[in-house]
C-alpha positions as CSV (number, residue, x, y, z in Angstrom):
1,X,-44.4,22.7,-12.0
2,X,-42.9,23.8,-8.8
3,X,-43.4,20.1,-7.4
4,X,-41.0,19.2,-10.0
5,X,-38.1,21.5,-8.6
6,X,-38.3,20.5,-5.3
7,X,-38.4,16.4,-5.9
8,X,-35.6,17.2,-8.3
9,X,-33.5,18.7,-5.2
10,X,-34.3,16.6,-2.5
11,X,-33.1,13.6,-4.8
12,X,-29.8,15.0,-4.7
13,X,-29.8,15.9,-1.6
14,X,-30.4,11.7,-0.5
15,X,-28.0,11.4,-3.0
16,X,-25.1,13.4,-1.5
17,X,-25.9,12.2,1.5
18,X,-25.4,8.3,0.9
19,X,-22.1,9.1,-1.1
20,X,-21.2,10.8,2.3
21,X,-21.9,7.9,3.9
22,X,-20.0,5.3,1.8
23,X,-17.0,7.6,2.1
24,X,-17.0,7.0,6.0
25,X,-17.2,3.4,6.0
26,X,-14.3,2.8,3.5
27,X,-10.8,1.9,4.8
28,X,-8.2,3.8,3.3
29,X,-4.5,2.3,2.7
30,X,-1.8,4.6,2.7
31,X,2.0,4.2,1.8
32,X,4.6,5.1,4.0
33,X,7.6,6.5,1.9
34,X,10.8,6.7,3.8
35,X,13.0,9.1,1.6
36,X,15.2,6.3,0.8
37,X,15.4,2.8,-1.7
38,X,13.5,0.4,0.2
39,X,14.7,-3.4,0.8
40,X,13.1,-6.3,-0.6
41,X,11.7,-6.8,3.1
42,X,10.4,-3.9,3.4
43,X,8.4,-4.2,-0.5
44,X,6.7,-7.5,1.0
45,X,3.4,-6.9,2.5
46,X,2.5,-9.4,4.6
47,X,-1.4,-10.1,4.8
48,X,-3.4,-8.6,7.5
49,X,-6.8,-8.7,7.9
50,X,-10.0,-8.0,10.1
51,X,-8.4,-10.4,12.9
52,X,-5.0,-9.4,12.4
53,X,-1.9,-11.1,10.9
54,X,-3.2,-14.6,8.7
55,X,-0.3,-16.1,8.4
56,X,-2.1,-19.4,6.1
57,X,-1.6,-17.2,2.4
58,X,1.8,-17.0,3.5
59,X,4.7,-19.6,2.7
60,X,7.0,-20.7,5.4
61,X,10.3,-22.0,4.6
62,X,12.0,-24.7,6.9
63,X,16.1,-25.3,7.1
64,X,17.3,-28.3,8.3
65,X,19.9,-26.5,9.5
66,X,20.3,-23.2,10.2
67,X,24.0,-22.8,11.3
68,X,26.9,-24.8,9.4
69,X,30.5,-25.3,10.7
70,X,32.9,-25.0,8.1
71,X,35.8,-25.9,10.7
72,X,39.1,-24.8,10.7
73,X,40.9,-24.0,7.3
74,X,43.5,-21.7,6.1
75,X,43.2,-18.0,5.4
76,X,43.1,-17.8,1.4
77,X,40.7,-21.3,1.0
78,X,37.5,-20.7,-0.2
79,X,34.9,-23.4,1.4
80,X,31.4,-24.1,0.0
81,X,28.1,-25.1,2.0
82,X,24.8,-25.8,1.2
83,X,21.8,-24.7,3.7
84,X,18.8,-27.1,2.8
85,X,15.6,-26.4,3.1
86,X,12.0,-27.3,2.5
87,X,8.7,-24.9,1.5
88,X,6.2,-26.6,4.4
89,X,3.7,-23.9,3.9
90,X,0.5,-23.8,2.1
91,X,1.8,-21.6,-0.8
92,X,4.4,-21.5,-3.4
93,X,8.0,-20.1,-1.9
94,X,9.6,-17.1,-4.0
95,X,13.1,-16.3,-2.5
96,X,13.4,-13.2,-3.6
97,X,17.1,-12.3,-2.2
98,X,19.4,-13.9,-0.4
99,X,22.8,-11.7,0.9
100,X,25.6,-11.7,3.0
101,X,27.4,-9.4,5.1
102,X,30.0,-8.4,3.1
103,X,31.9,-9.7,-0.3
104,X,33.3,-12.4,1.4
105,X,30.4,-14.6,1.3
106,X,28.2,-15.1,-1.6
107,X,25.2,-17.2,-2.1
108,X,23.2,-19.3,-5.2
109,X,19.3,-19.8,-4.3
110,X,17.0,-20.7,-6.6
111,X,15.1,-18.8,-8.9
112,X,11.2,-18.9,-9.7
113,X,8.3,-20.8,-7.4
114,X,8.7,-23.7,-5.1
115,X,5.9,-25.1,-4.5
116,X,4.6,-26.6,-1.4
117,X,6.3,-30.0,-0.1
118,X,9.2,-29.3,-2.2
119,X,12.8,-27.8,-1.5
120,X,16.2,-26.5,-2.2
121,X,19.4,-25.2,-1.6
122,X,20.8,-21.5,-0.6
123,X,24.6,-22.2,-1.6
124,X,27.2,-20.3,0.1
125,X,30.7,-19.7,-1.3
126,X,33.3,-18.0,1.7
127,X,36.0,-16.9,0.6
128,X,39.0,-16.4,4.0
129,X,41.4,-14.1,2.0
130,X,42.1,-11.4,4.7
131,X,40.1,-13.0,8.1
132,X,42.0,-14.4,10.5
133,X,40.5,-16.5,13.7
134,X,36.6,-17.0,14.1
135,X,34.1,-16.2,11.5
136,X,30.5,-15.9,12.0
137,X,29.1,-14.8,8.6
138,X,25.6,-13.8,8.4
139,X,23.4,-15.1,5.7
140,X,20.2,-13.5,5.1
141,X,17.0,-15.1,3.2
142,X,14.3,-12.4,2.0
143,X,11.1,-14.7,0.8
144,X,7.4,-14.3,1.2
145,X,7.2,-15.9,4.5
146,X,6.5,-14.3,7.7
147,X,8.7,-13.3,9.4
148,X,10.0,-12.1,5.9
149,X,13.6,-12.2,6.8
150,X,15.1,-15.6,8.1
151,X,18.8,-15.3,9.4
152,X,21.1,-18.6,8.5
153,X,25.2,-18.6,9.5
154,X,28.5,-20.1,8.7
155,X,30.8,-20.5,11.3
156,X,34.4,-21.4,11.3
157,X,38.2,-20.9,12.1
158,X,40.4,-19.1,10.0
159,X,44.3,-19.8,10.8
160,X,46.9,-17.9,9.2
161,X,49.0,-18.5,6.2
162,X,52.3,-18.1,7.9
């Protein structure tokens, strides 16, 4: 009977030990909070693995162009452009925000899943009430591509009313 006993102990003992051991060779993911509402860029993870950053489960979203020249126009006129672009990646394309700098500007993308080989258009309405001279407004595309920001422009010359 005392054979029993000590069997009994030594099986948990193997068995603590290998649950110990598992522990160790897991890889633990931890989430960085930052005391503040994150931006969509920050929400998107981008994929890393074992040989670092695999950018192939990623889309990637081409422009054709990436800066657009509105000209010159009067303060008050409100001018509309269309950036075009095409989903040349692997994956389906979500653009999942798209803002400017200020109210000035404000853009239309599409909603939904692009999928590969297929495109669209980011419109952008800019409205010159109040500016005066150059403009360089600042258009930025959150999507699941890497880098997950991509950075588009509308330049142009505002003269005044008067």
């Amino acid at each position: 009977m005392s054979k029993i006993p000590a069997y009994f102990s030594m099986l948990i003992f193997f068995s603590m030990l290998s649950c110990e051991n598992n522990e160790k060779n897991e890889k633990k993911v931890e989430e960085i909070r930052l005391g503040r509402e994150l931006t969509p860029s920050e929400i998107i993870r981008n994929p890393l693995g074992e040989q670092g950053l695999d950018t192939s489960r990623v889309s990637k979203i081409t422009f054709s162009e990436t800066v657009i020249s509105f000209g010159r126009i009067k303060e008050g006129e409100i001018v509309e452009k269309s950036f075009e672009f095409l989903n040349s990646g692997k994956v389906p394309l979500y653009i999942l925000d798209v803002y400017g700098t200020c109210g000035c500007t404000v853009p239309e993308w599409p909603k939904g899943m692009i999928e590969p080989g297929r495109g669209g258009s980011i419109k952008v309405k800019f409205n010159s009430e109040g500016k005066t001279n150059e403009q360089r407004k600042l258009i930025t595309v959150v999507a699941n591509t890497f880098p997950v920001e991509t950075l588009l422009y509308l330049d142009g010359i505002v003269t005044s009313k008067n």
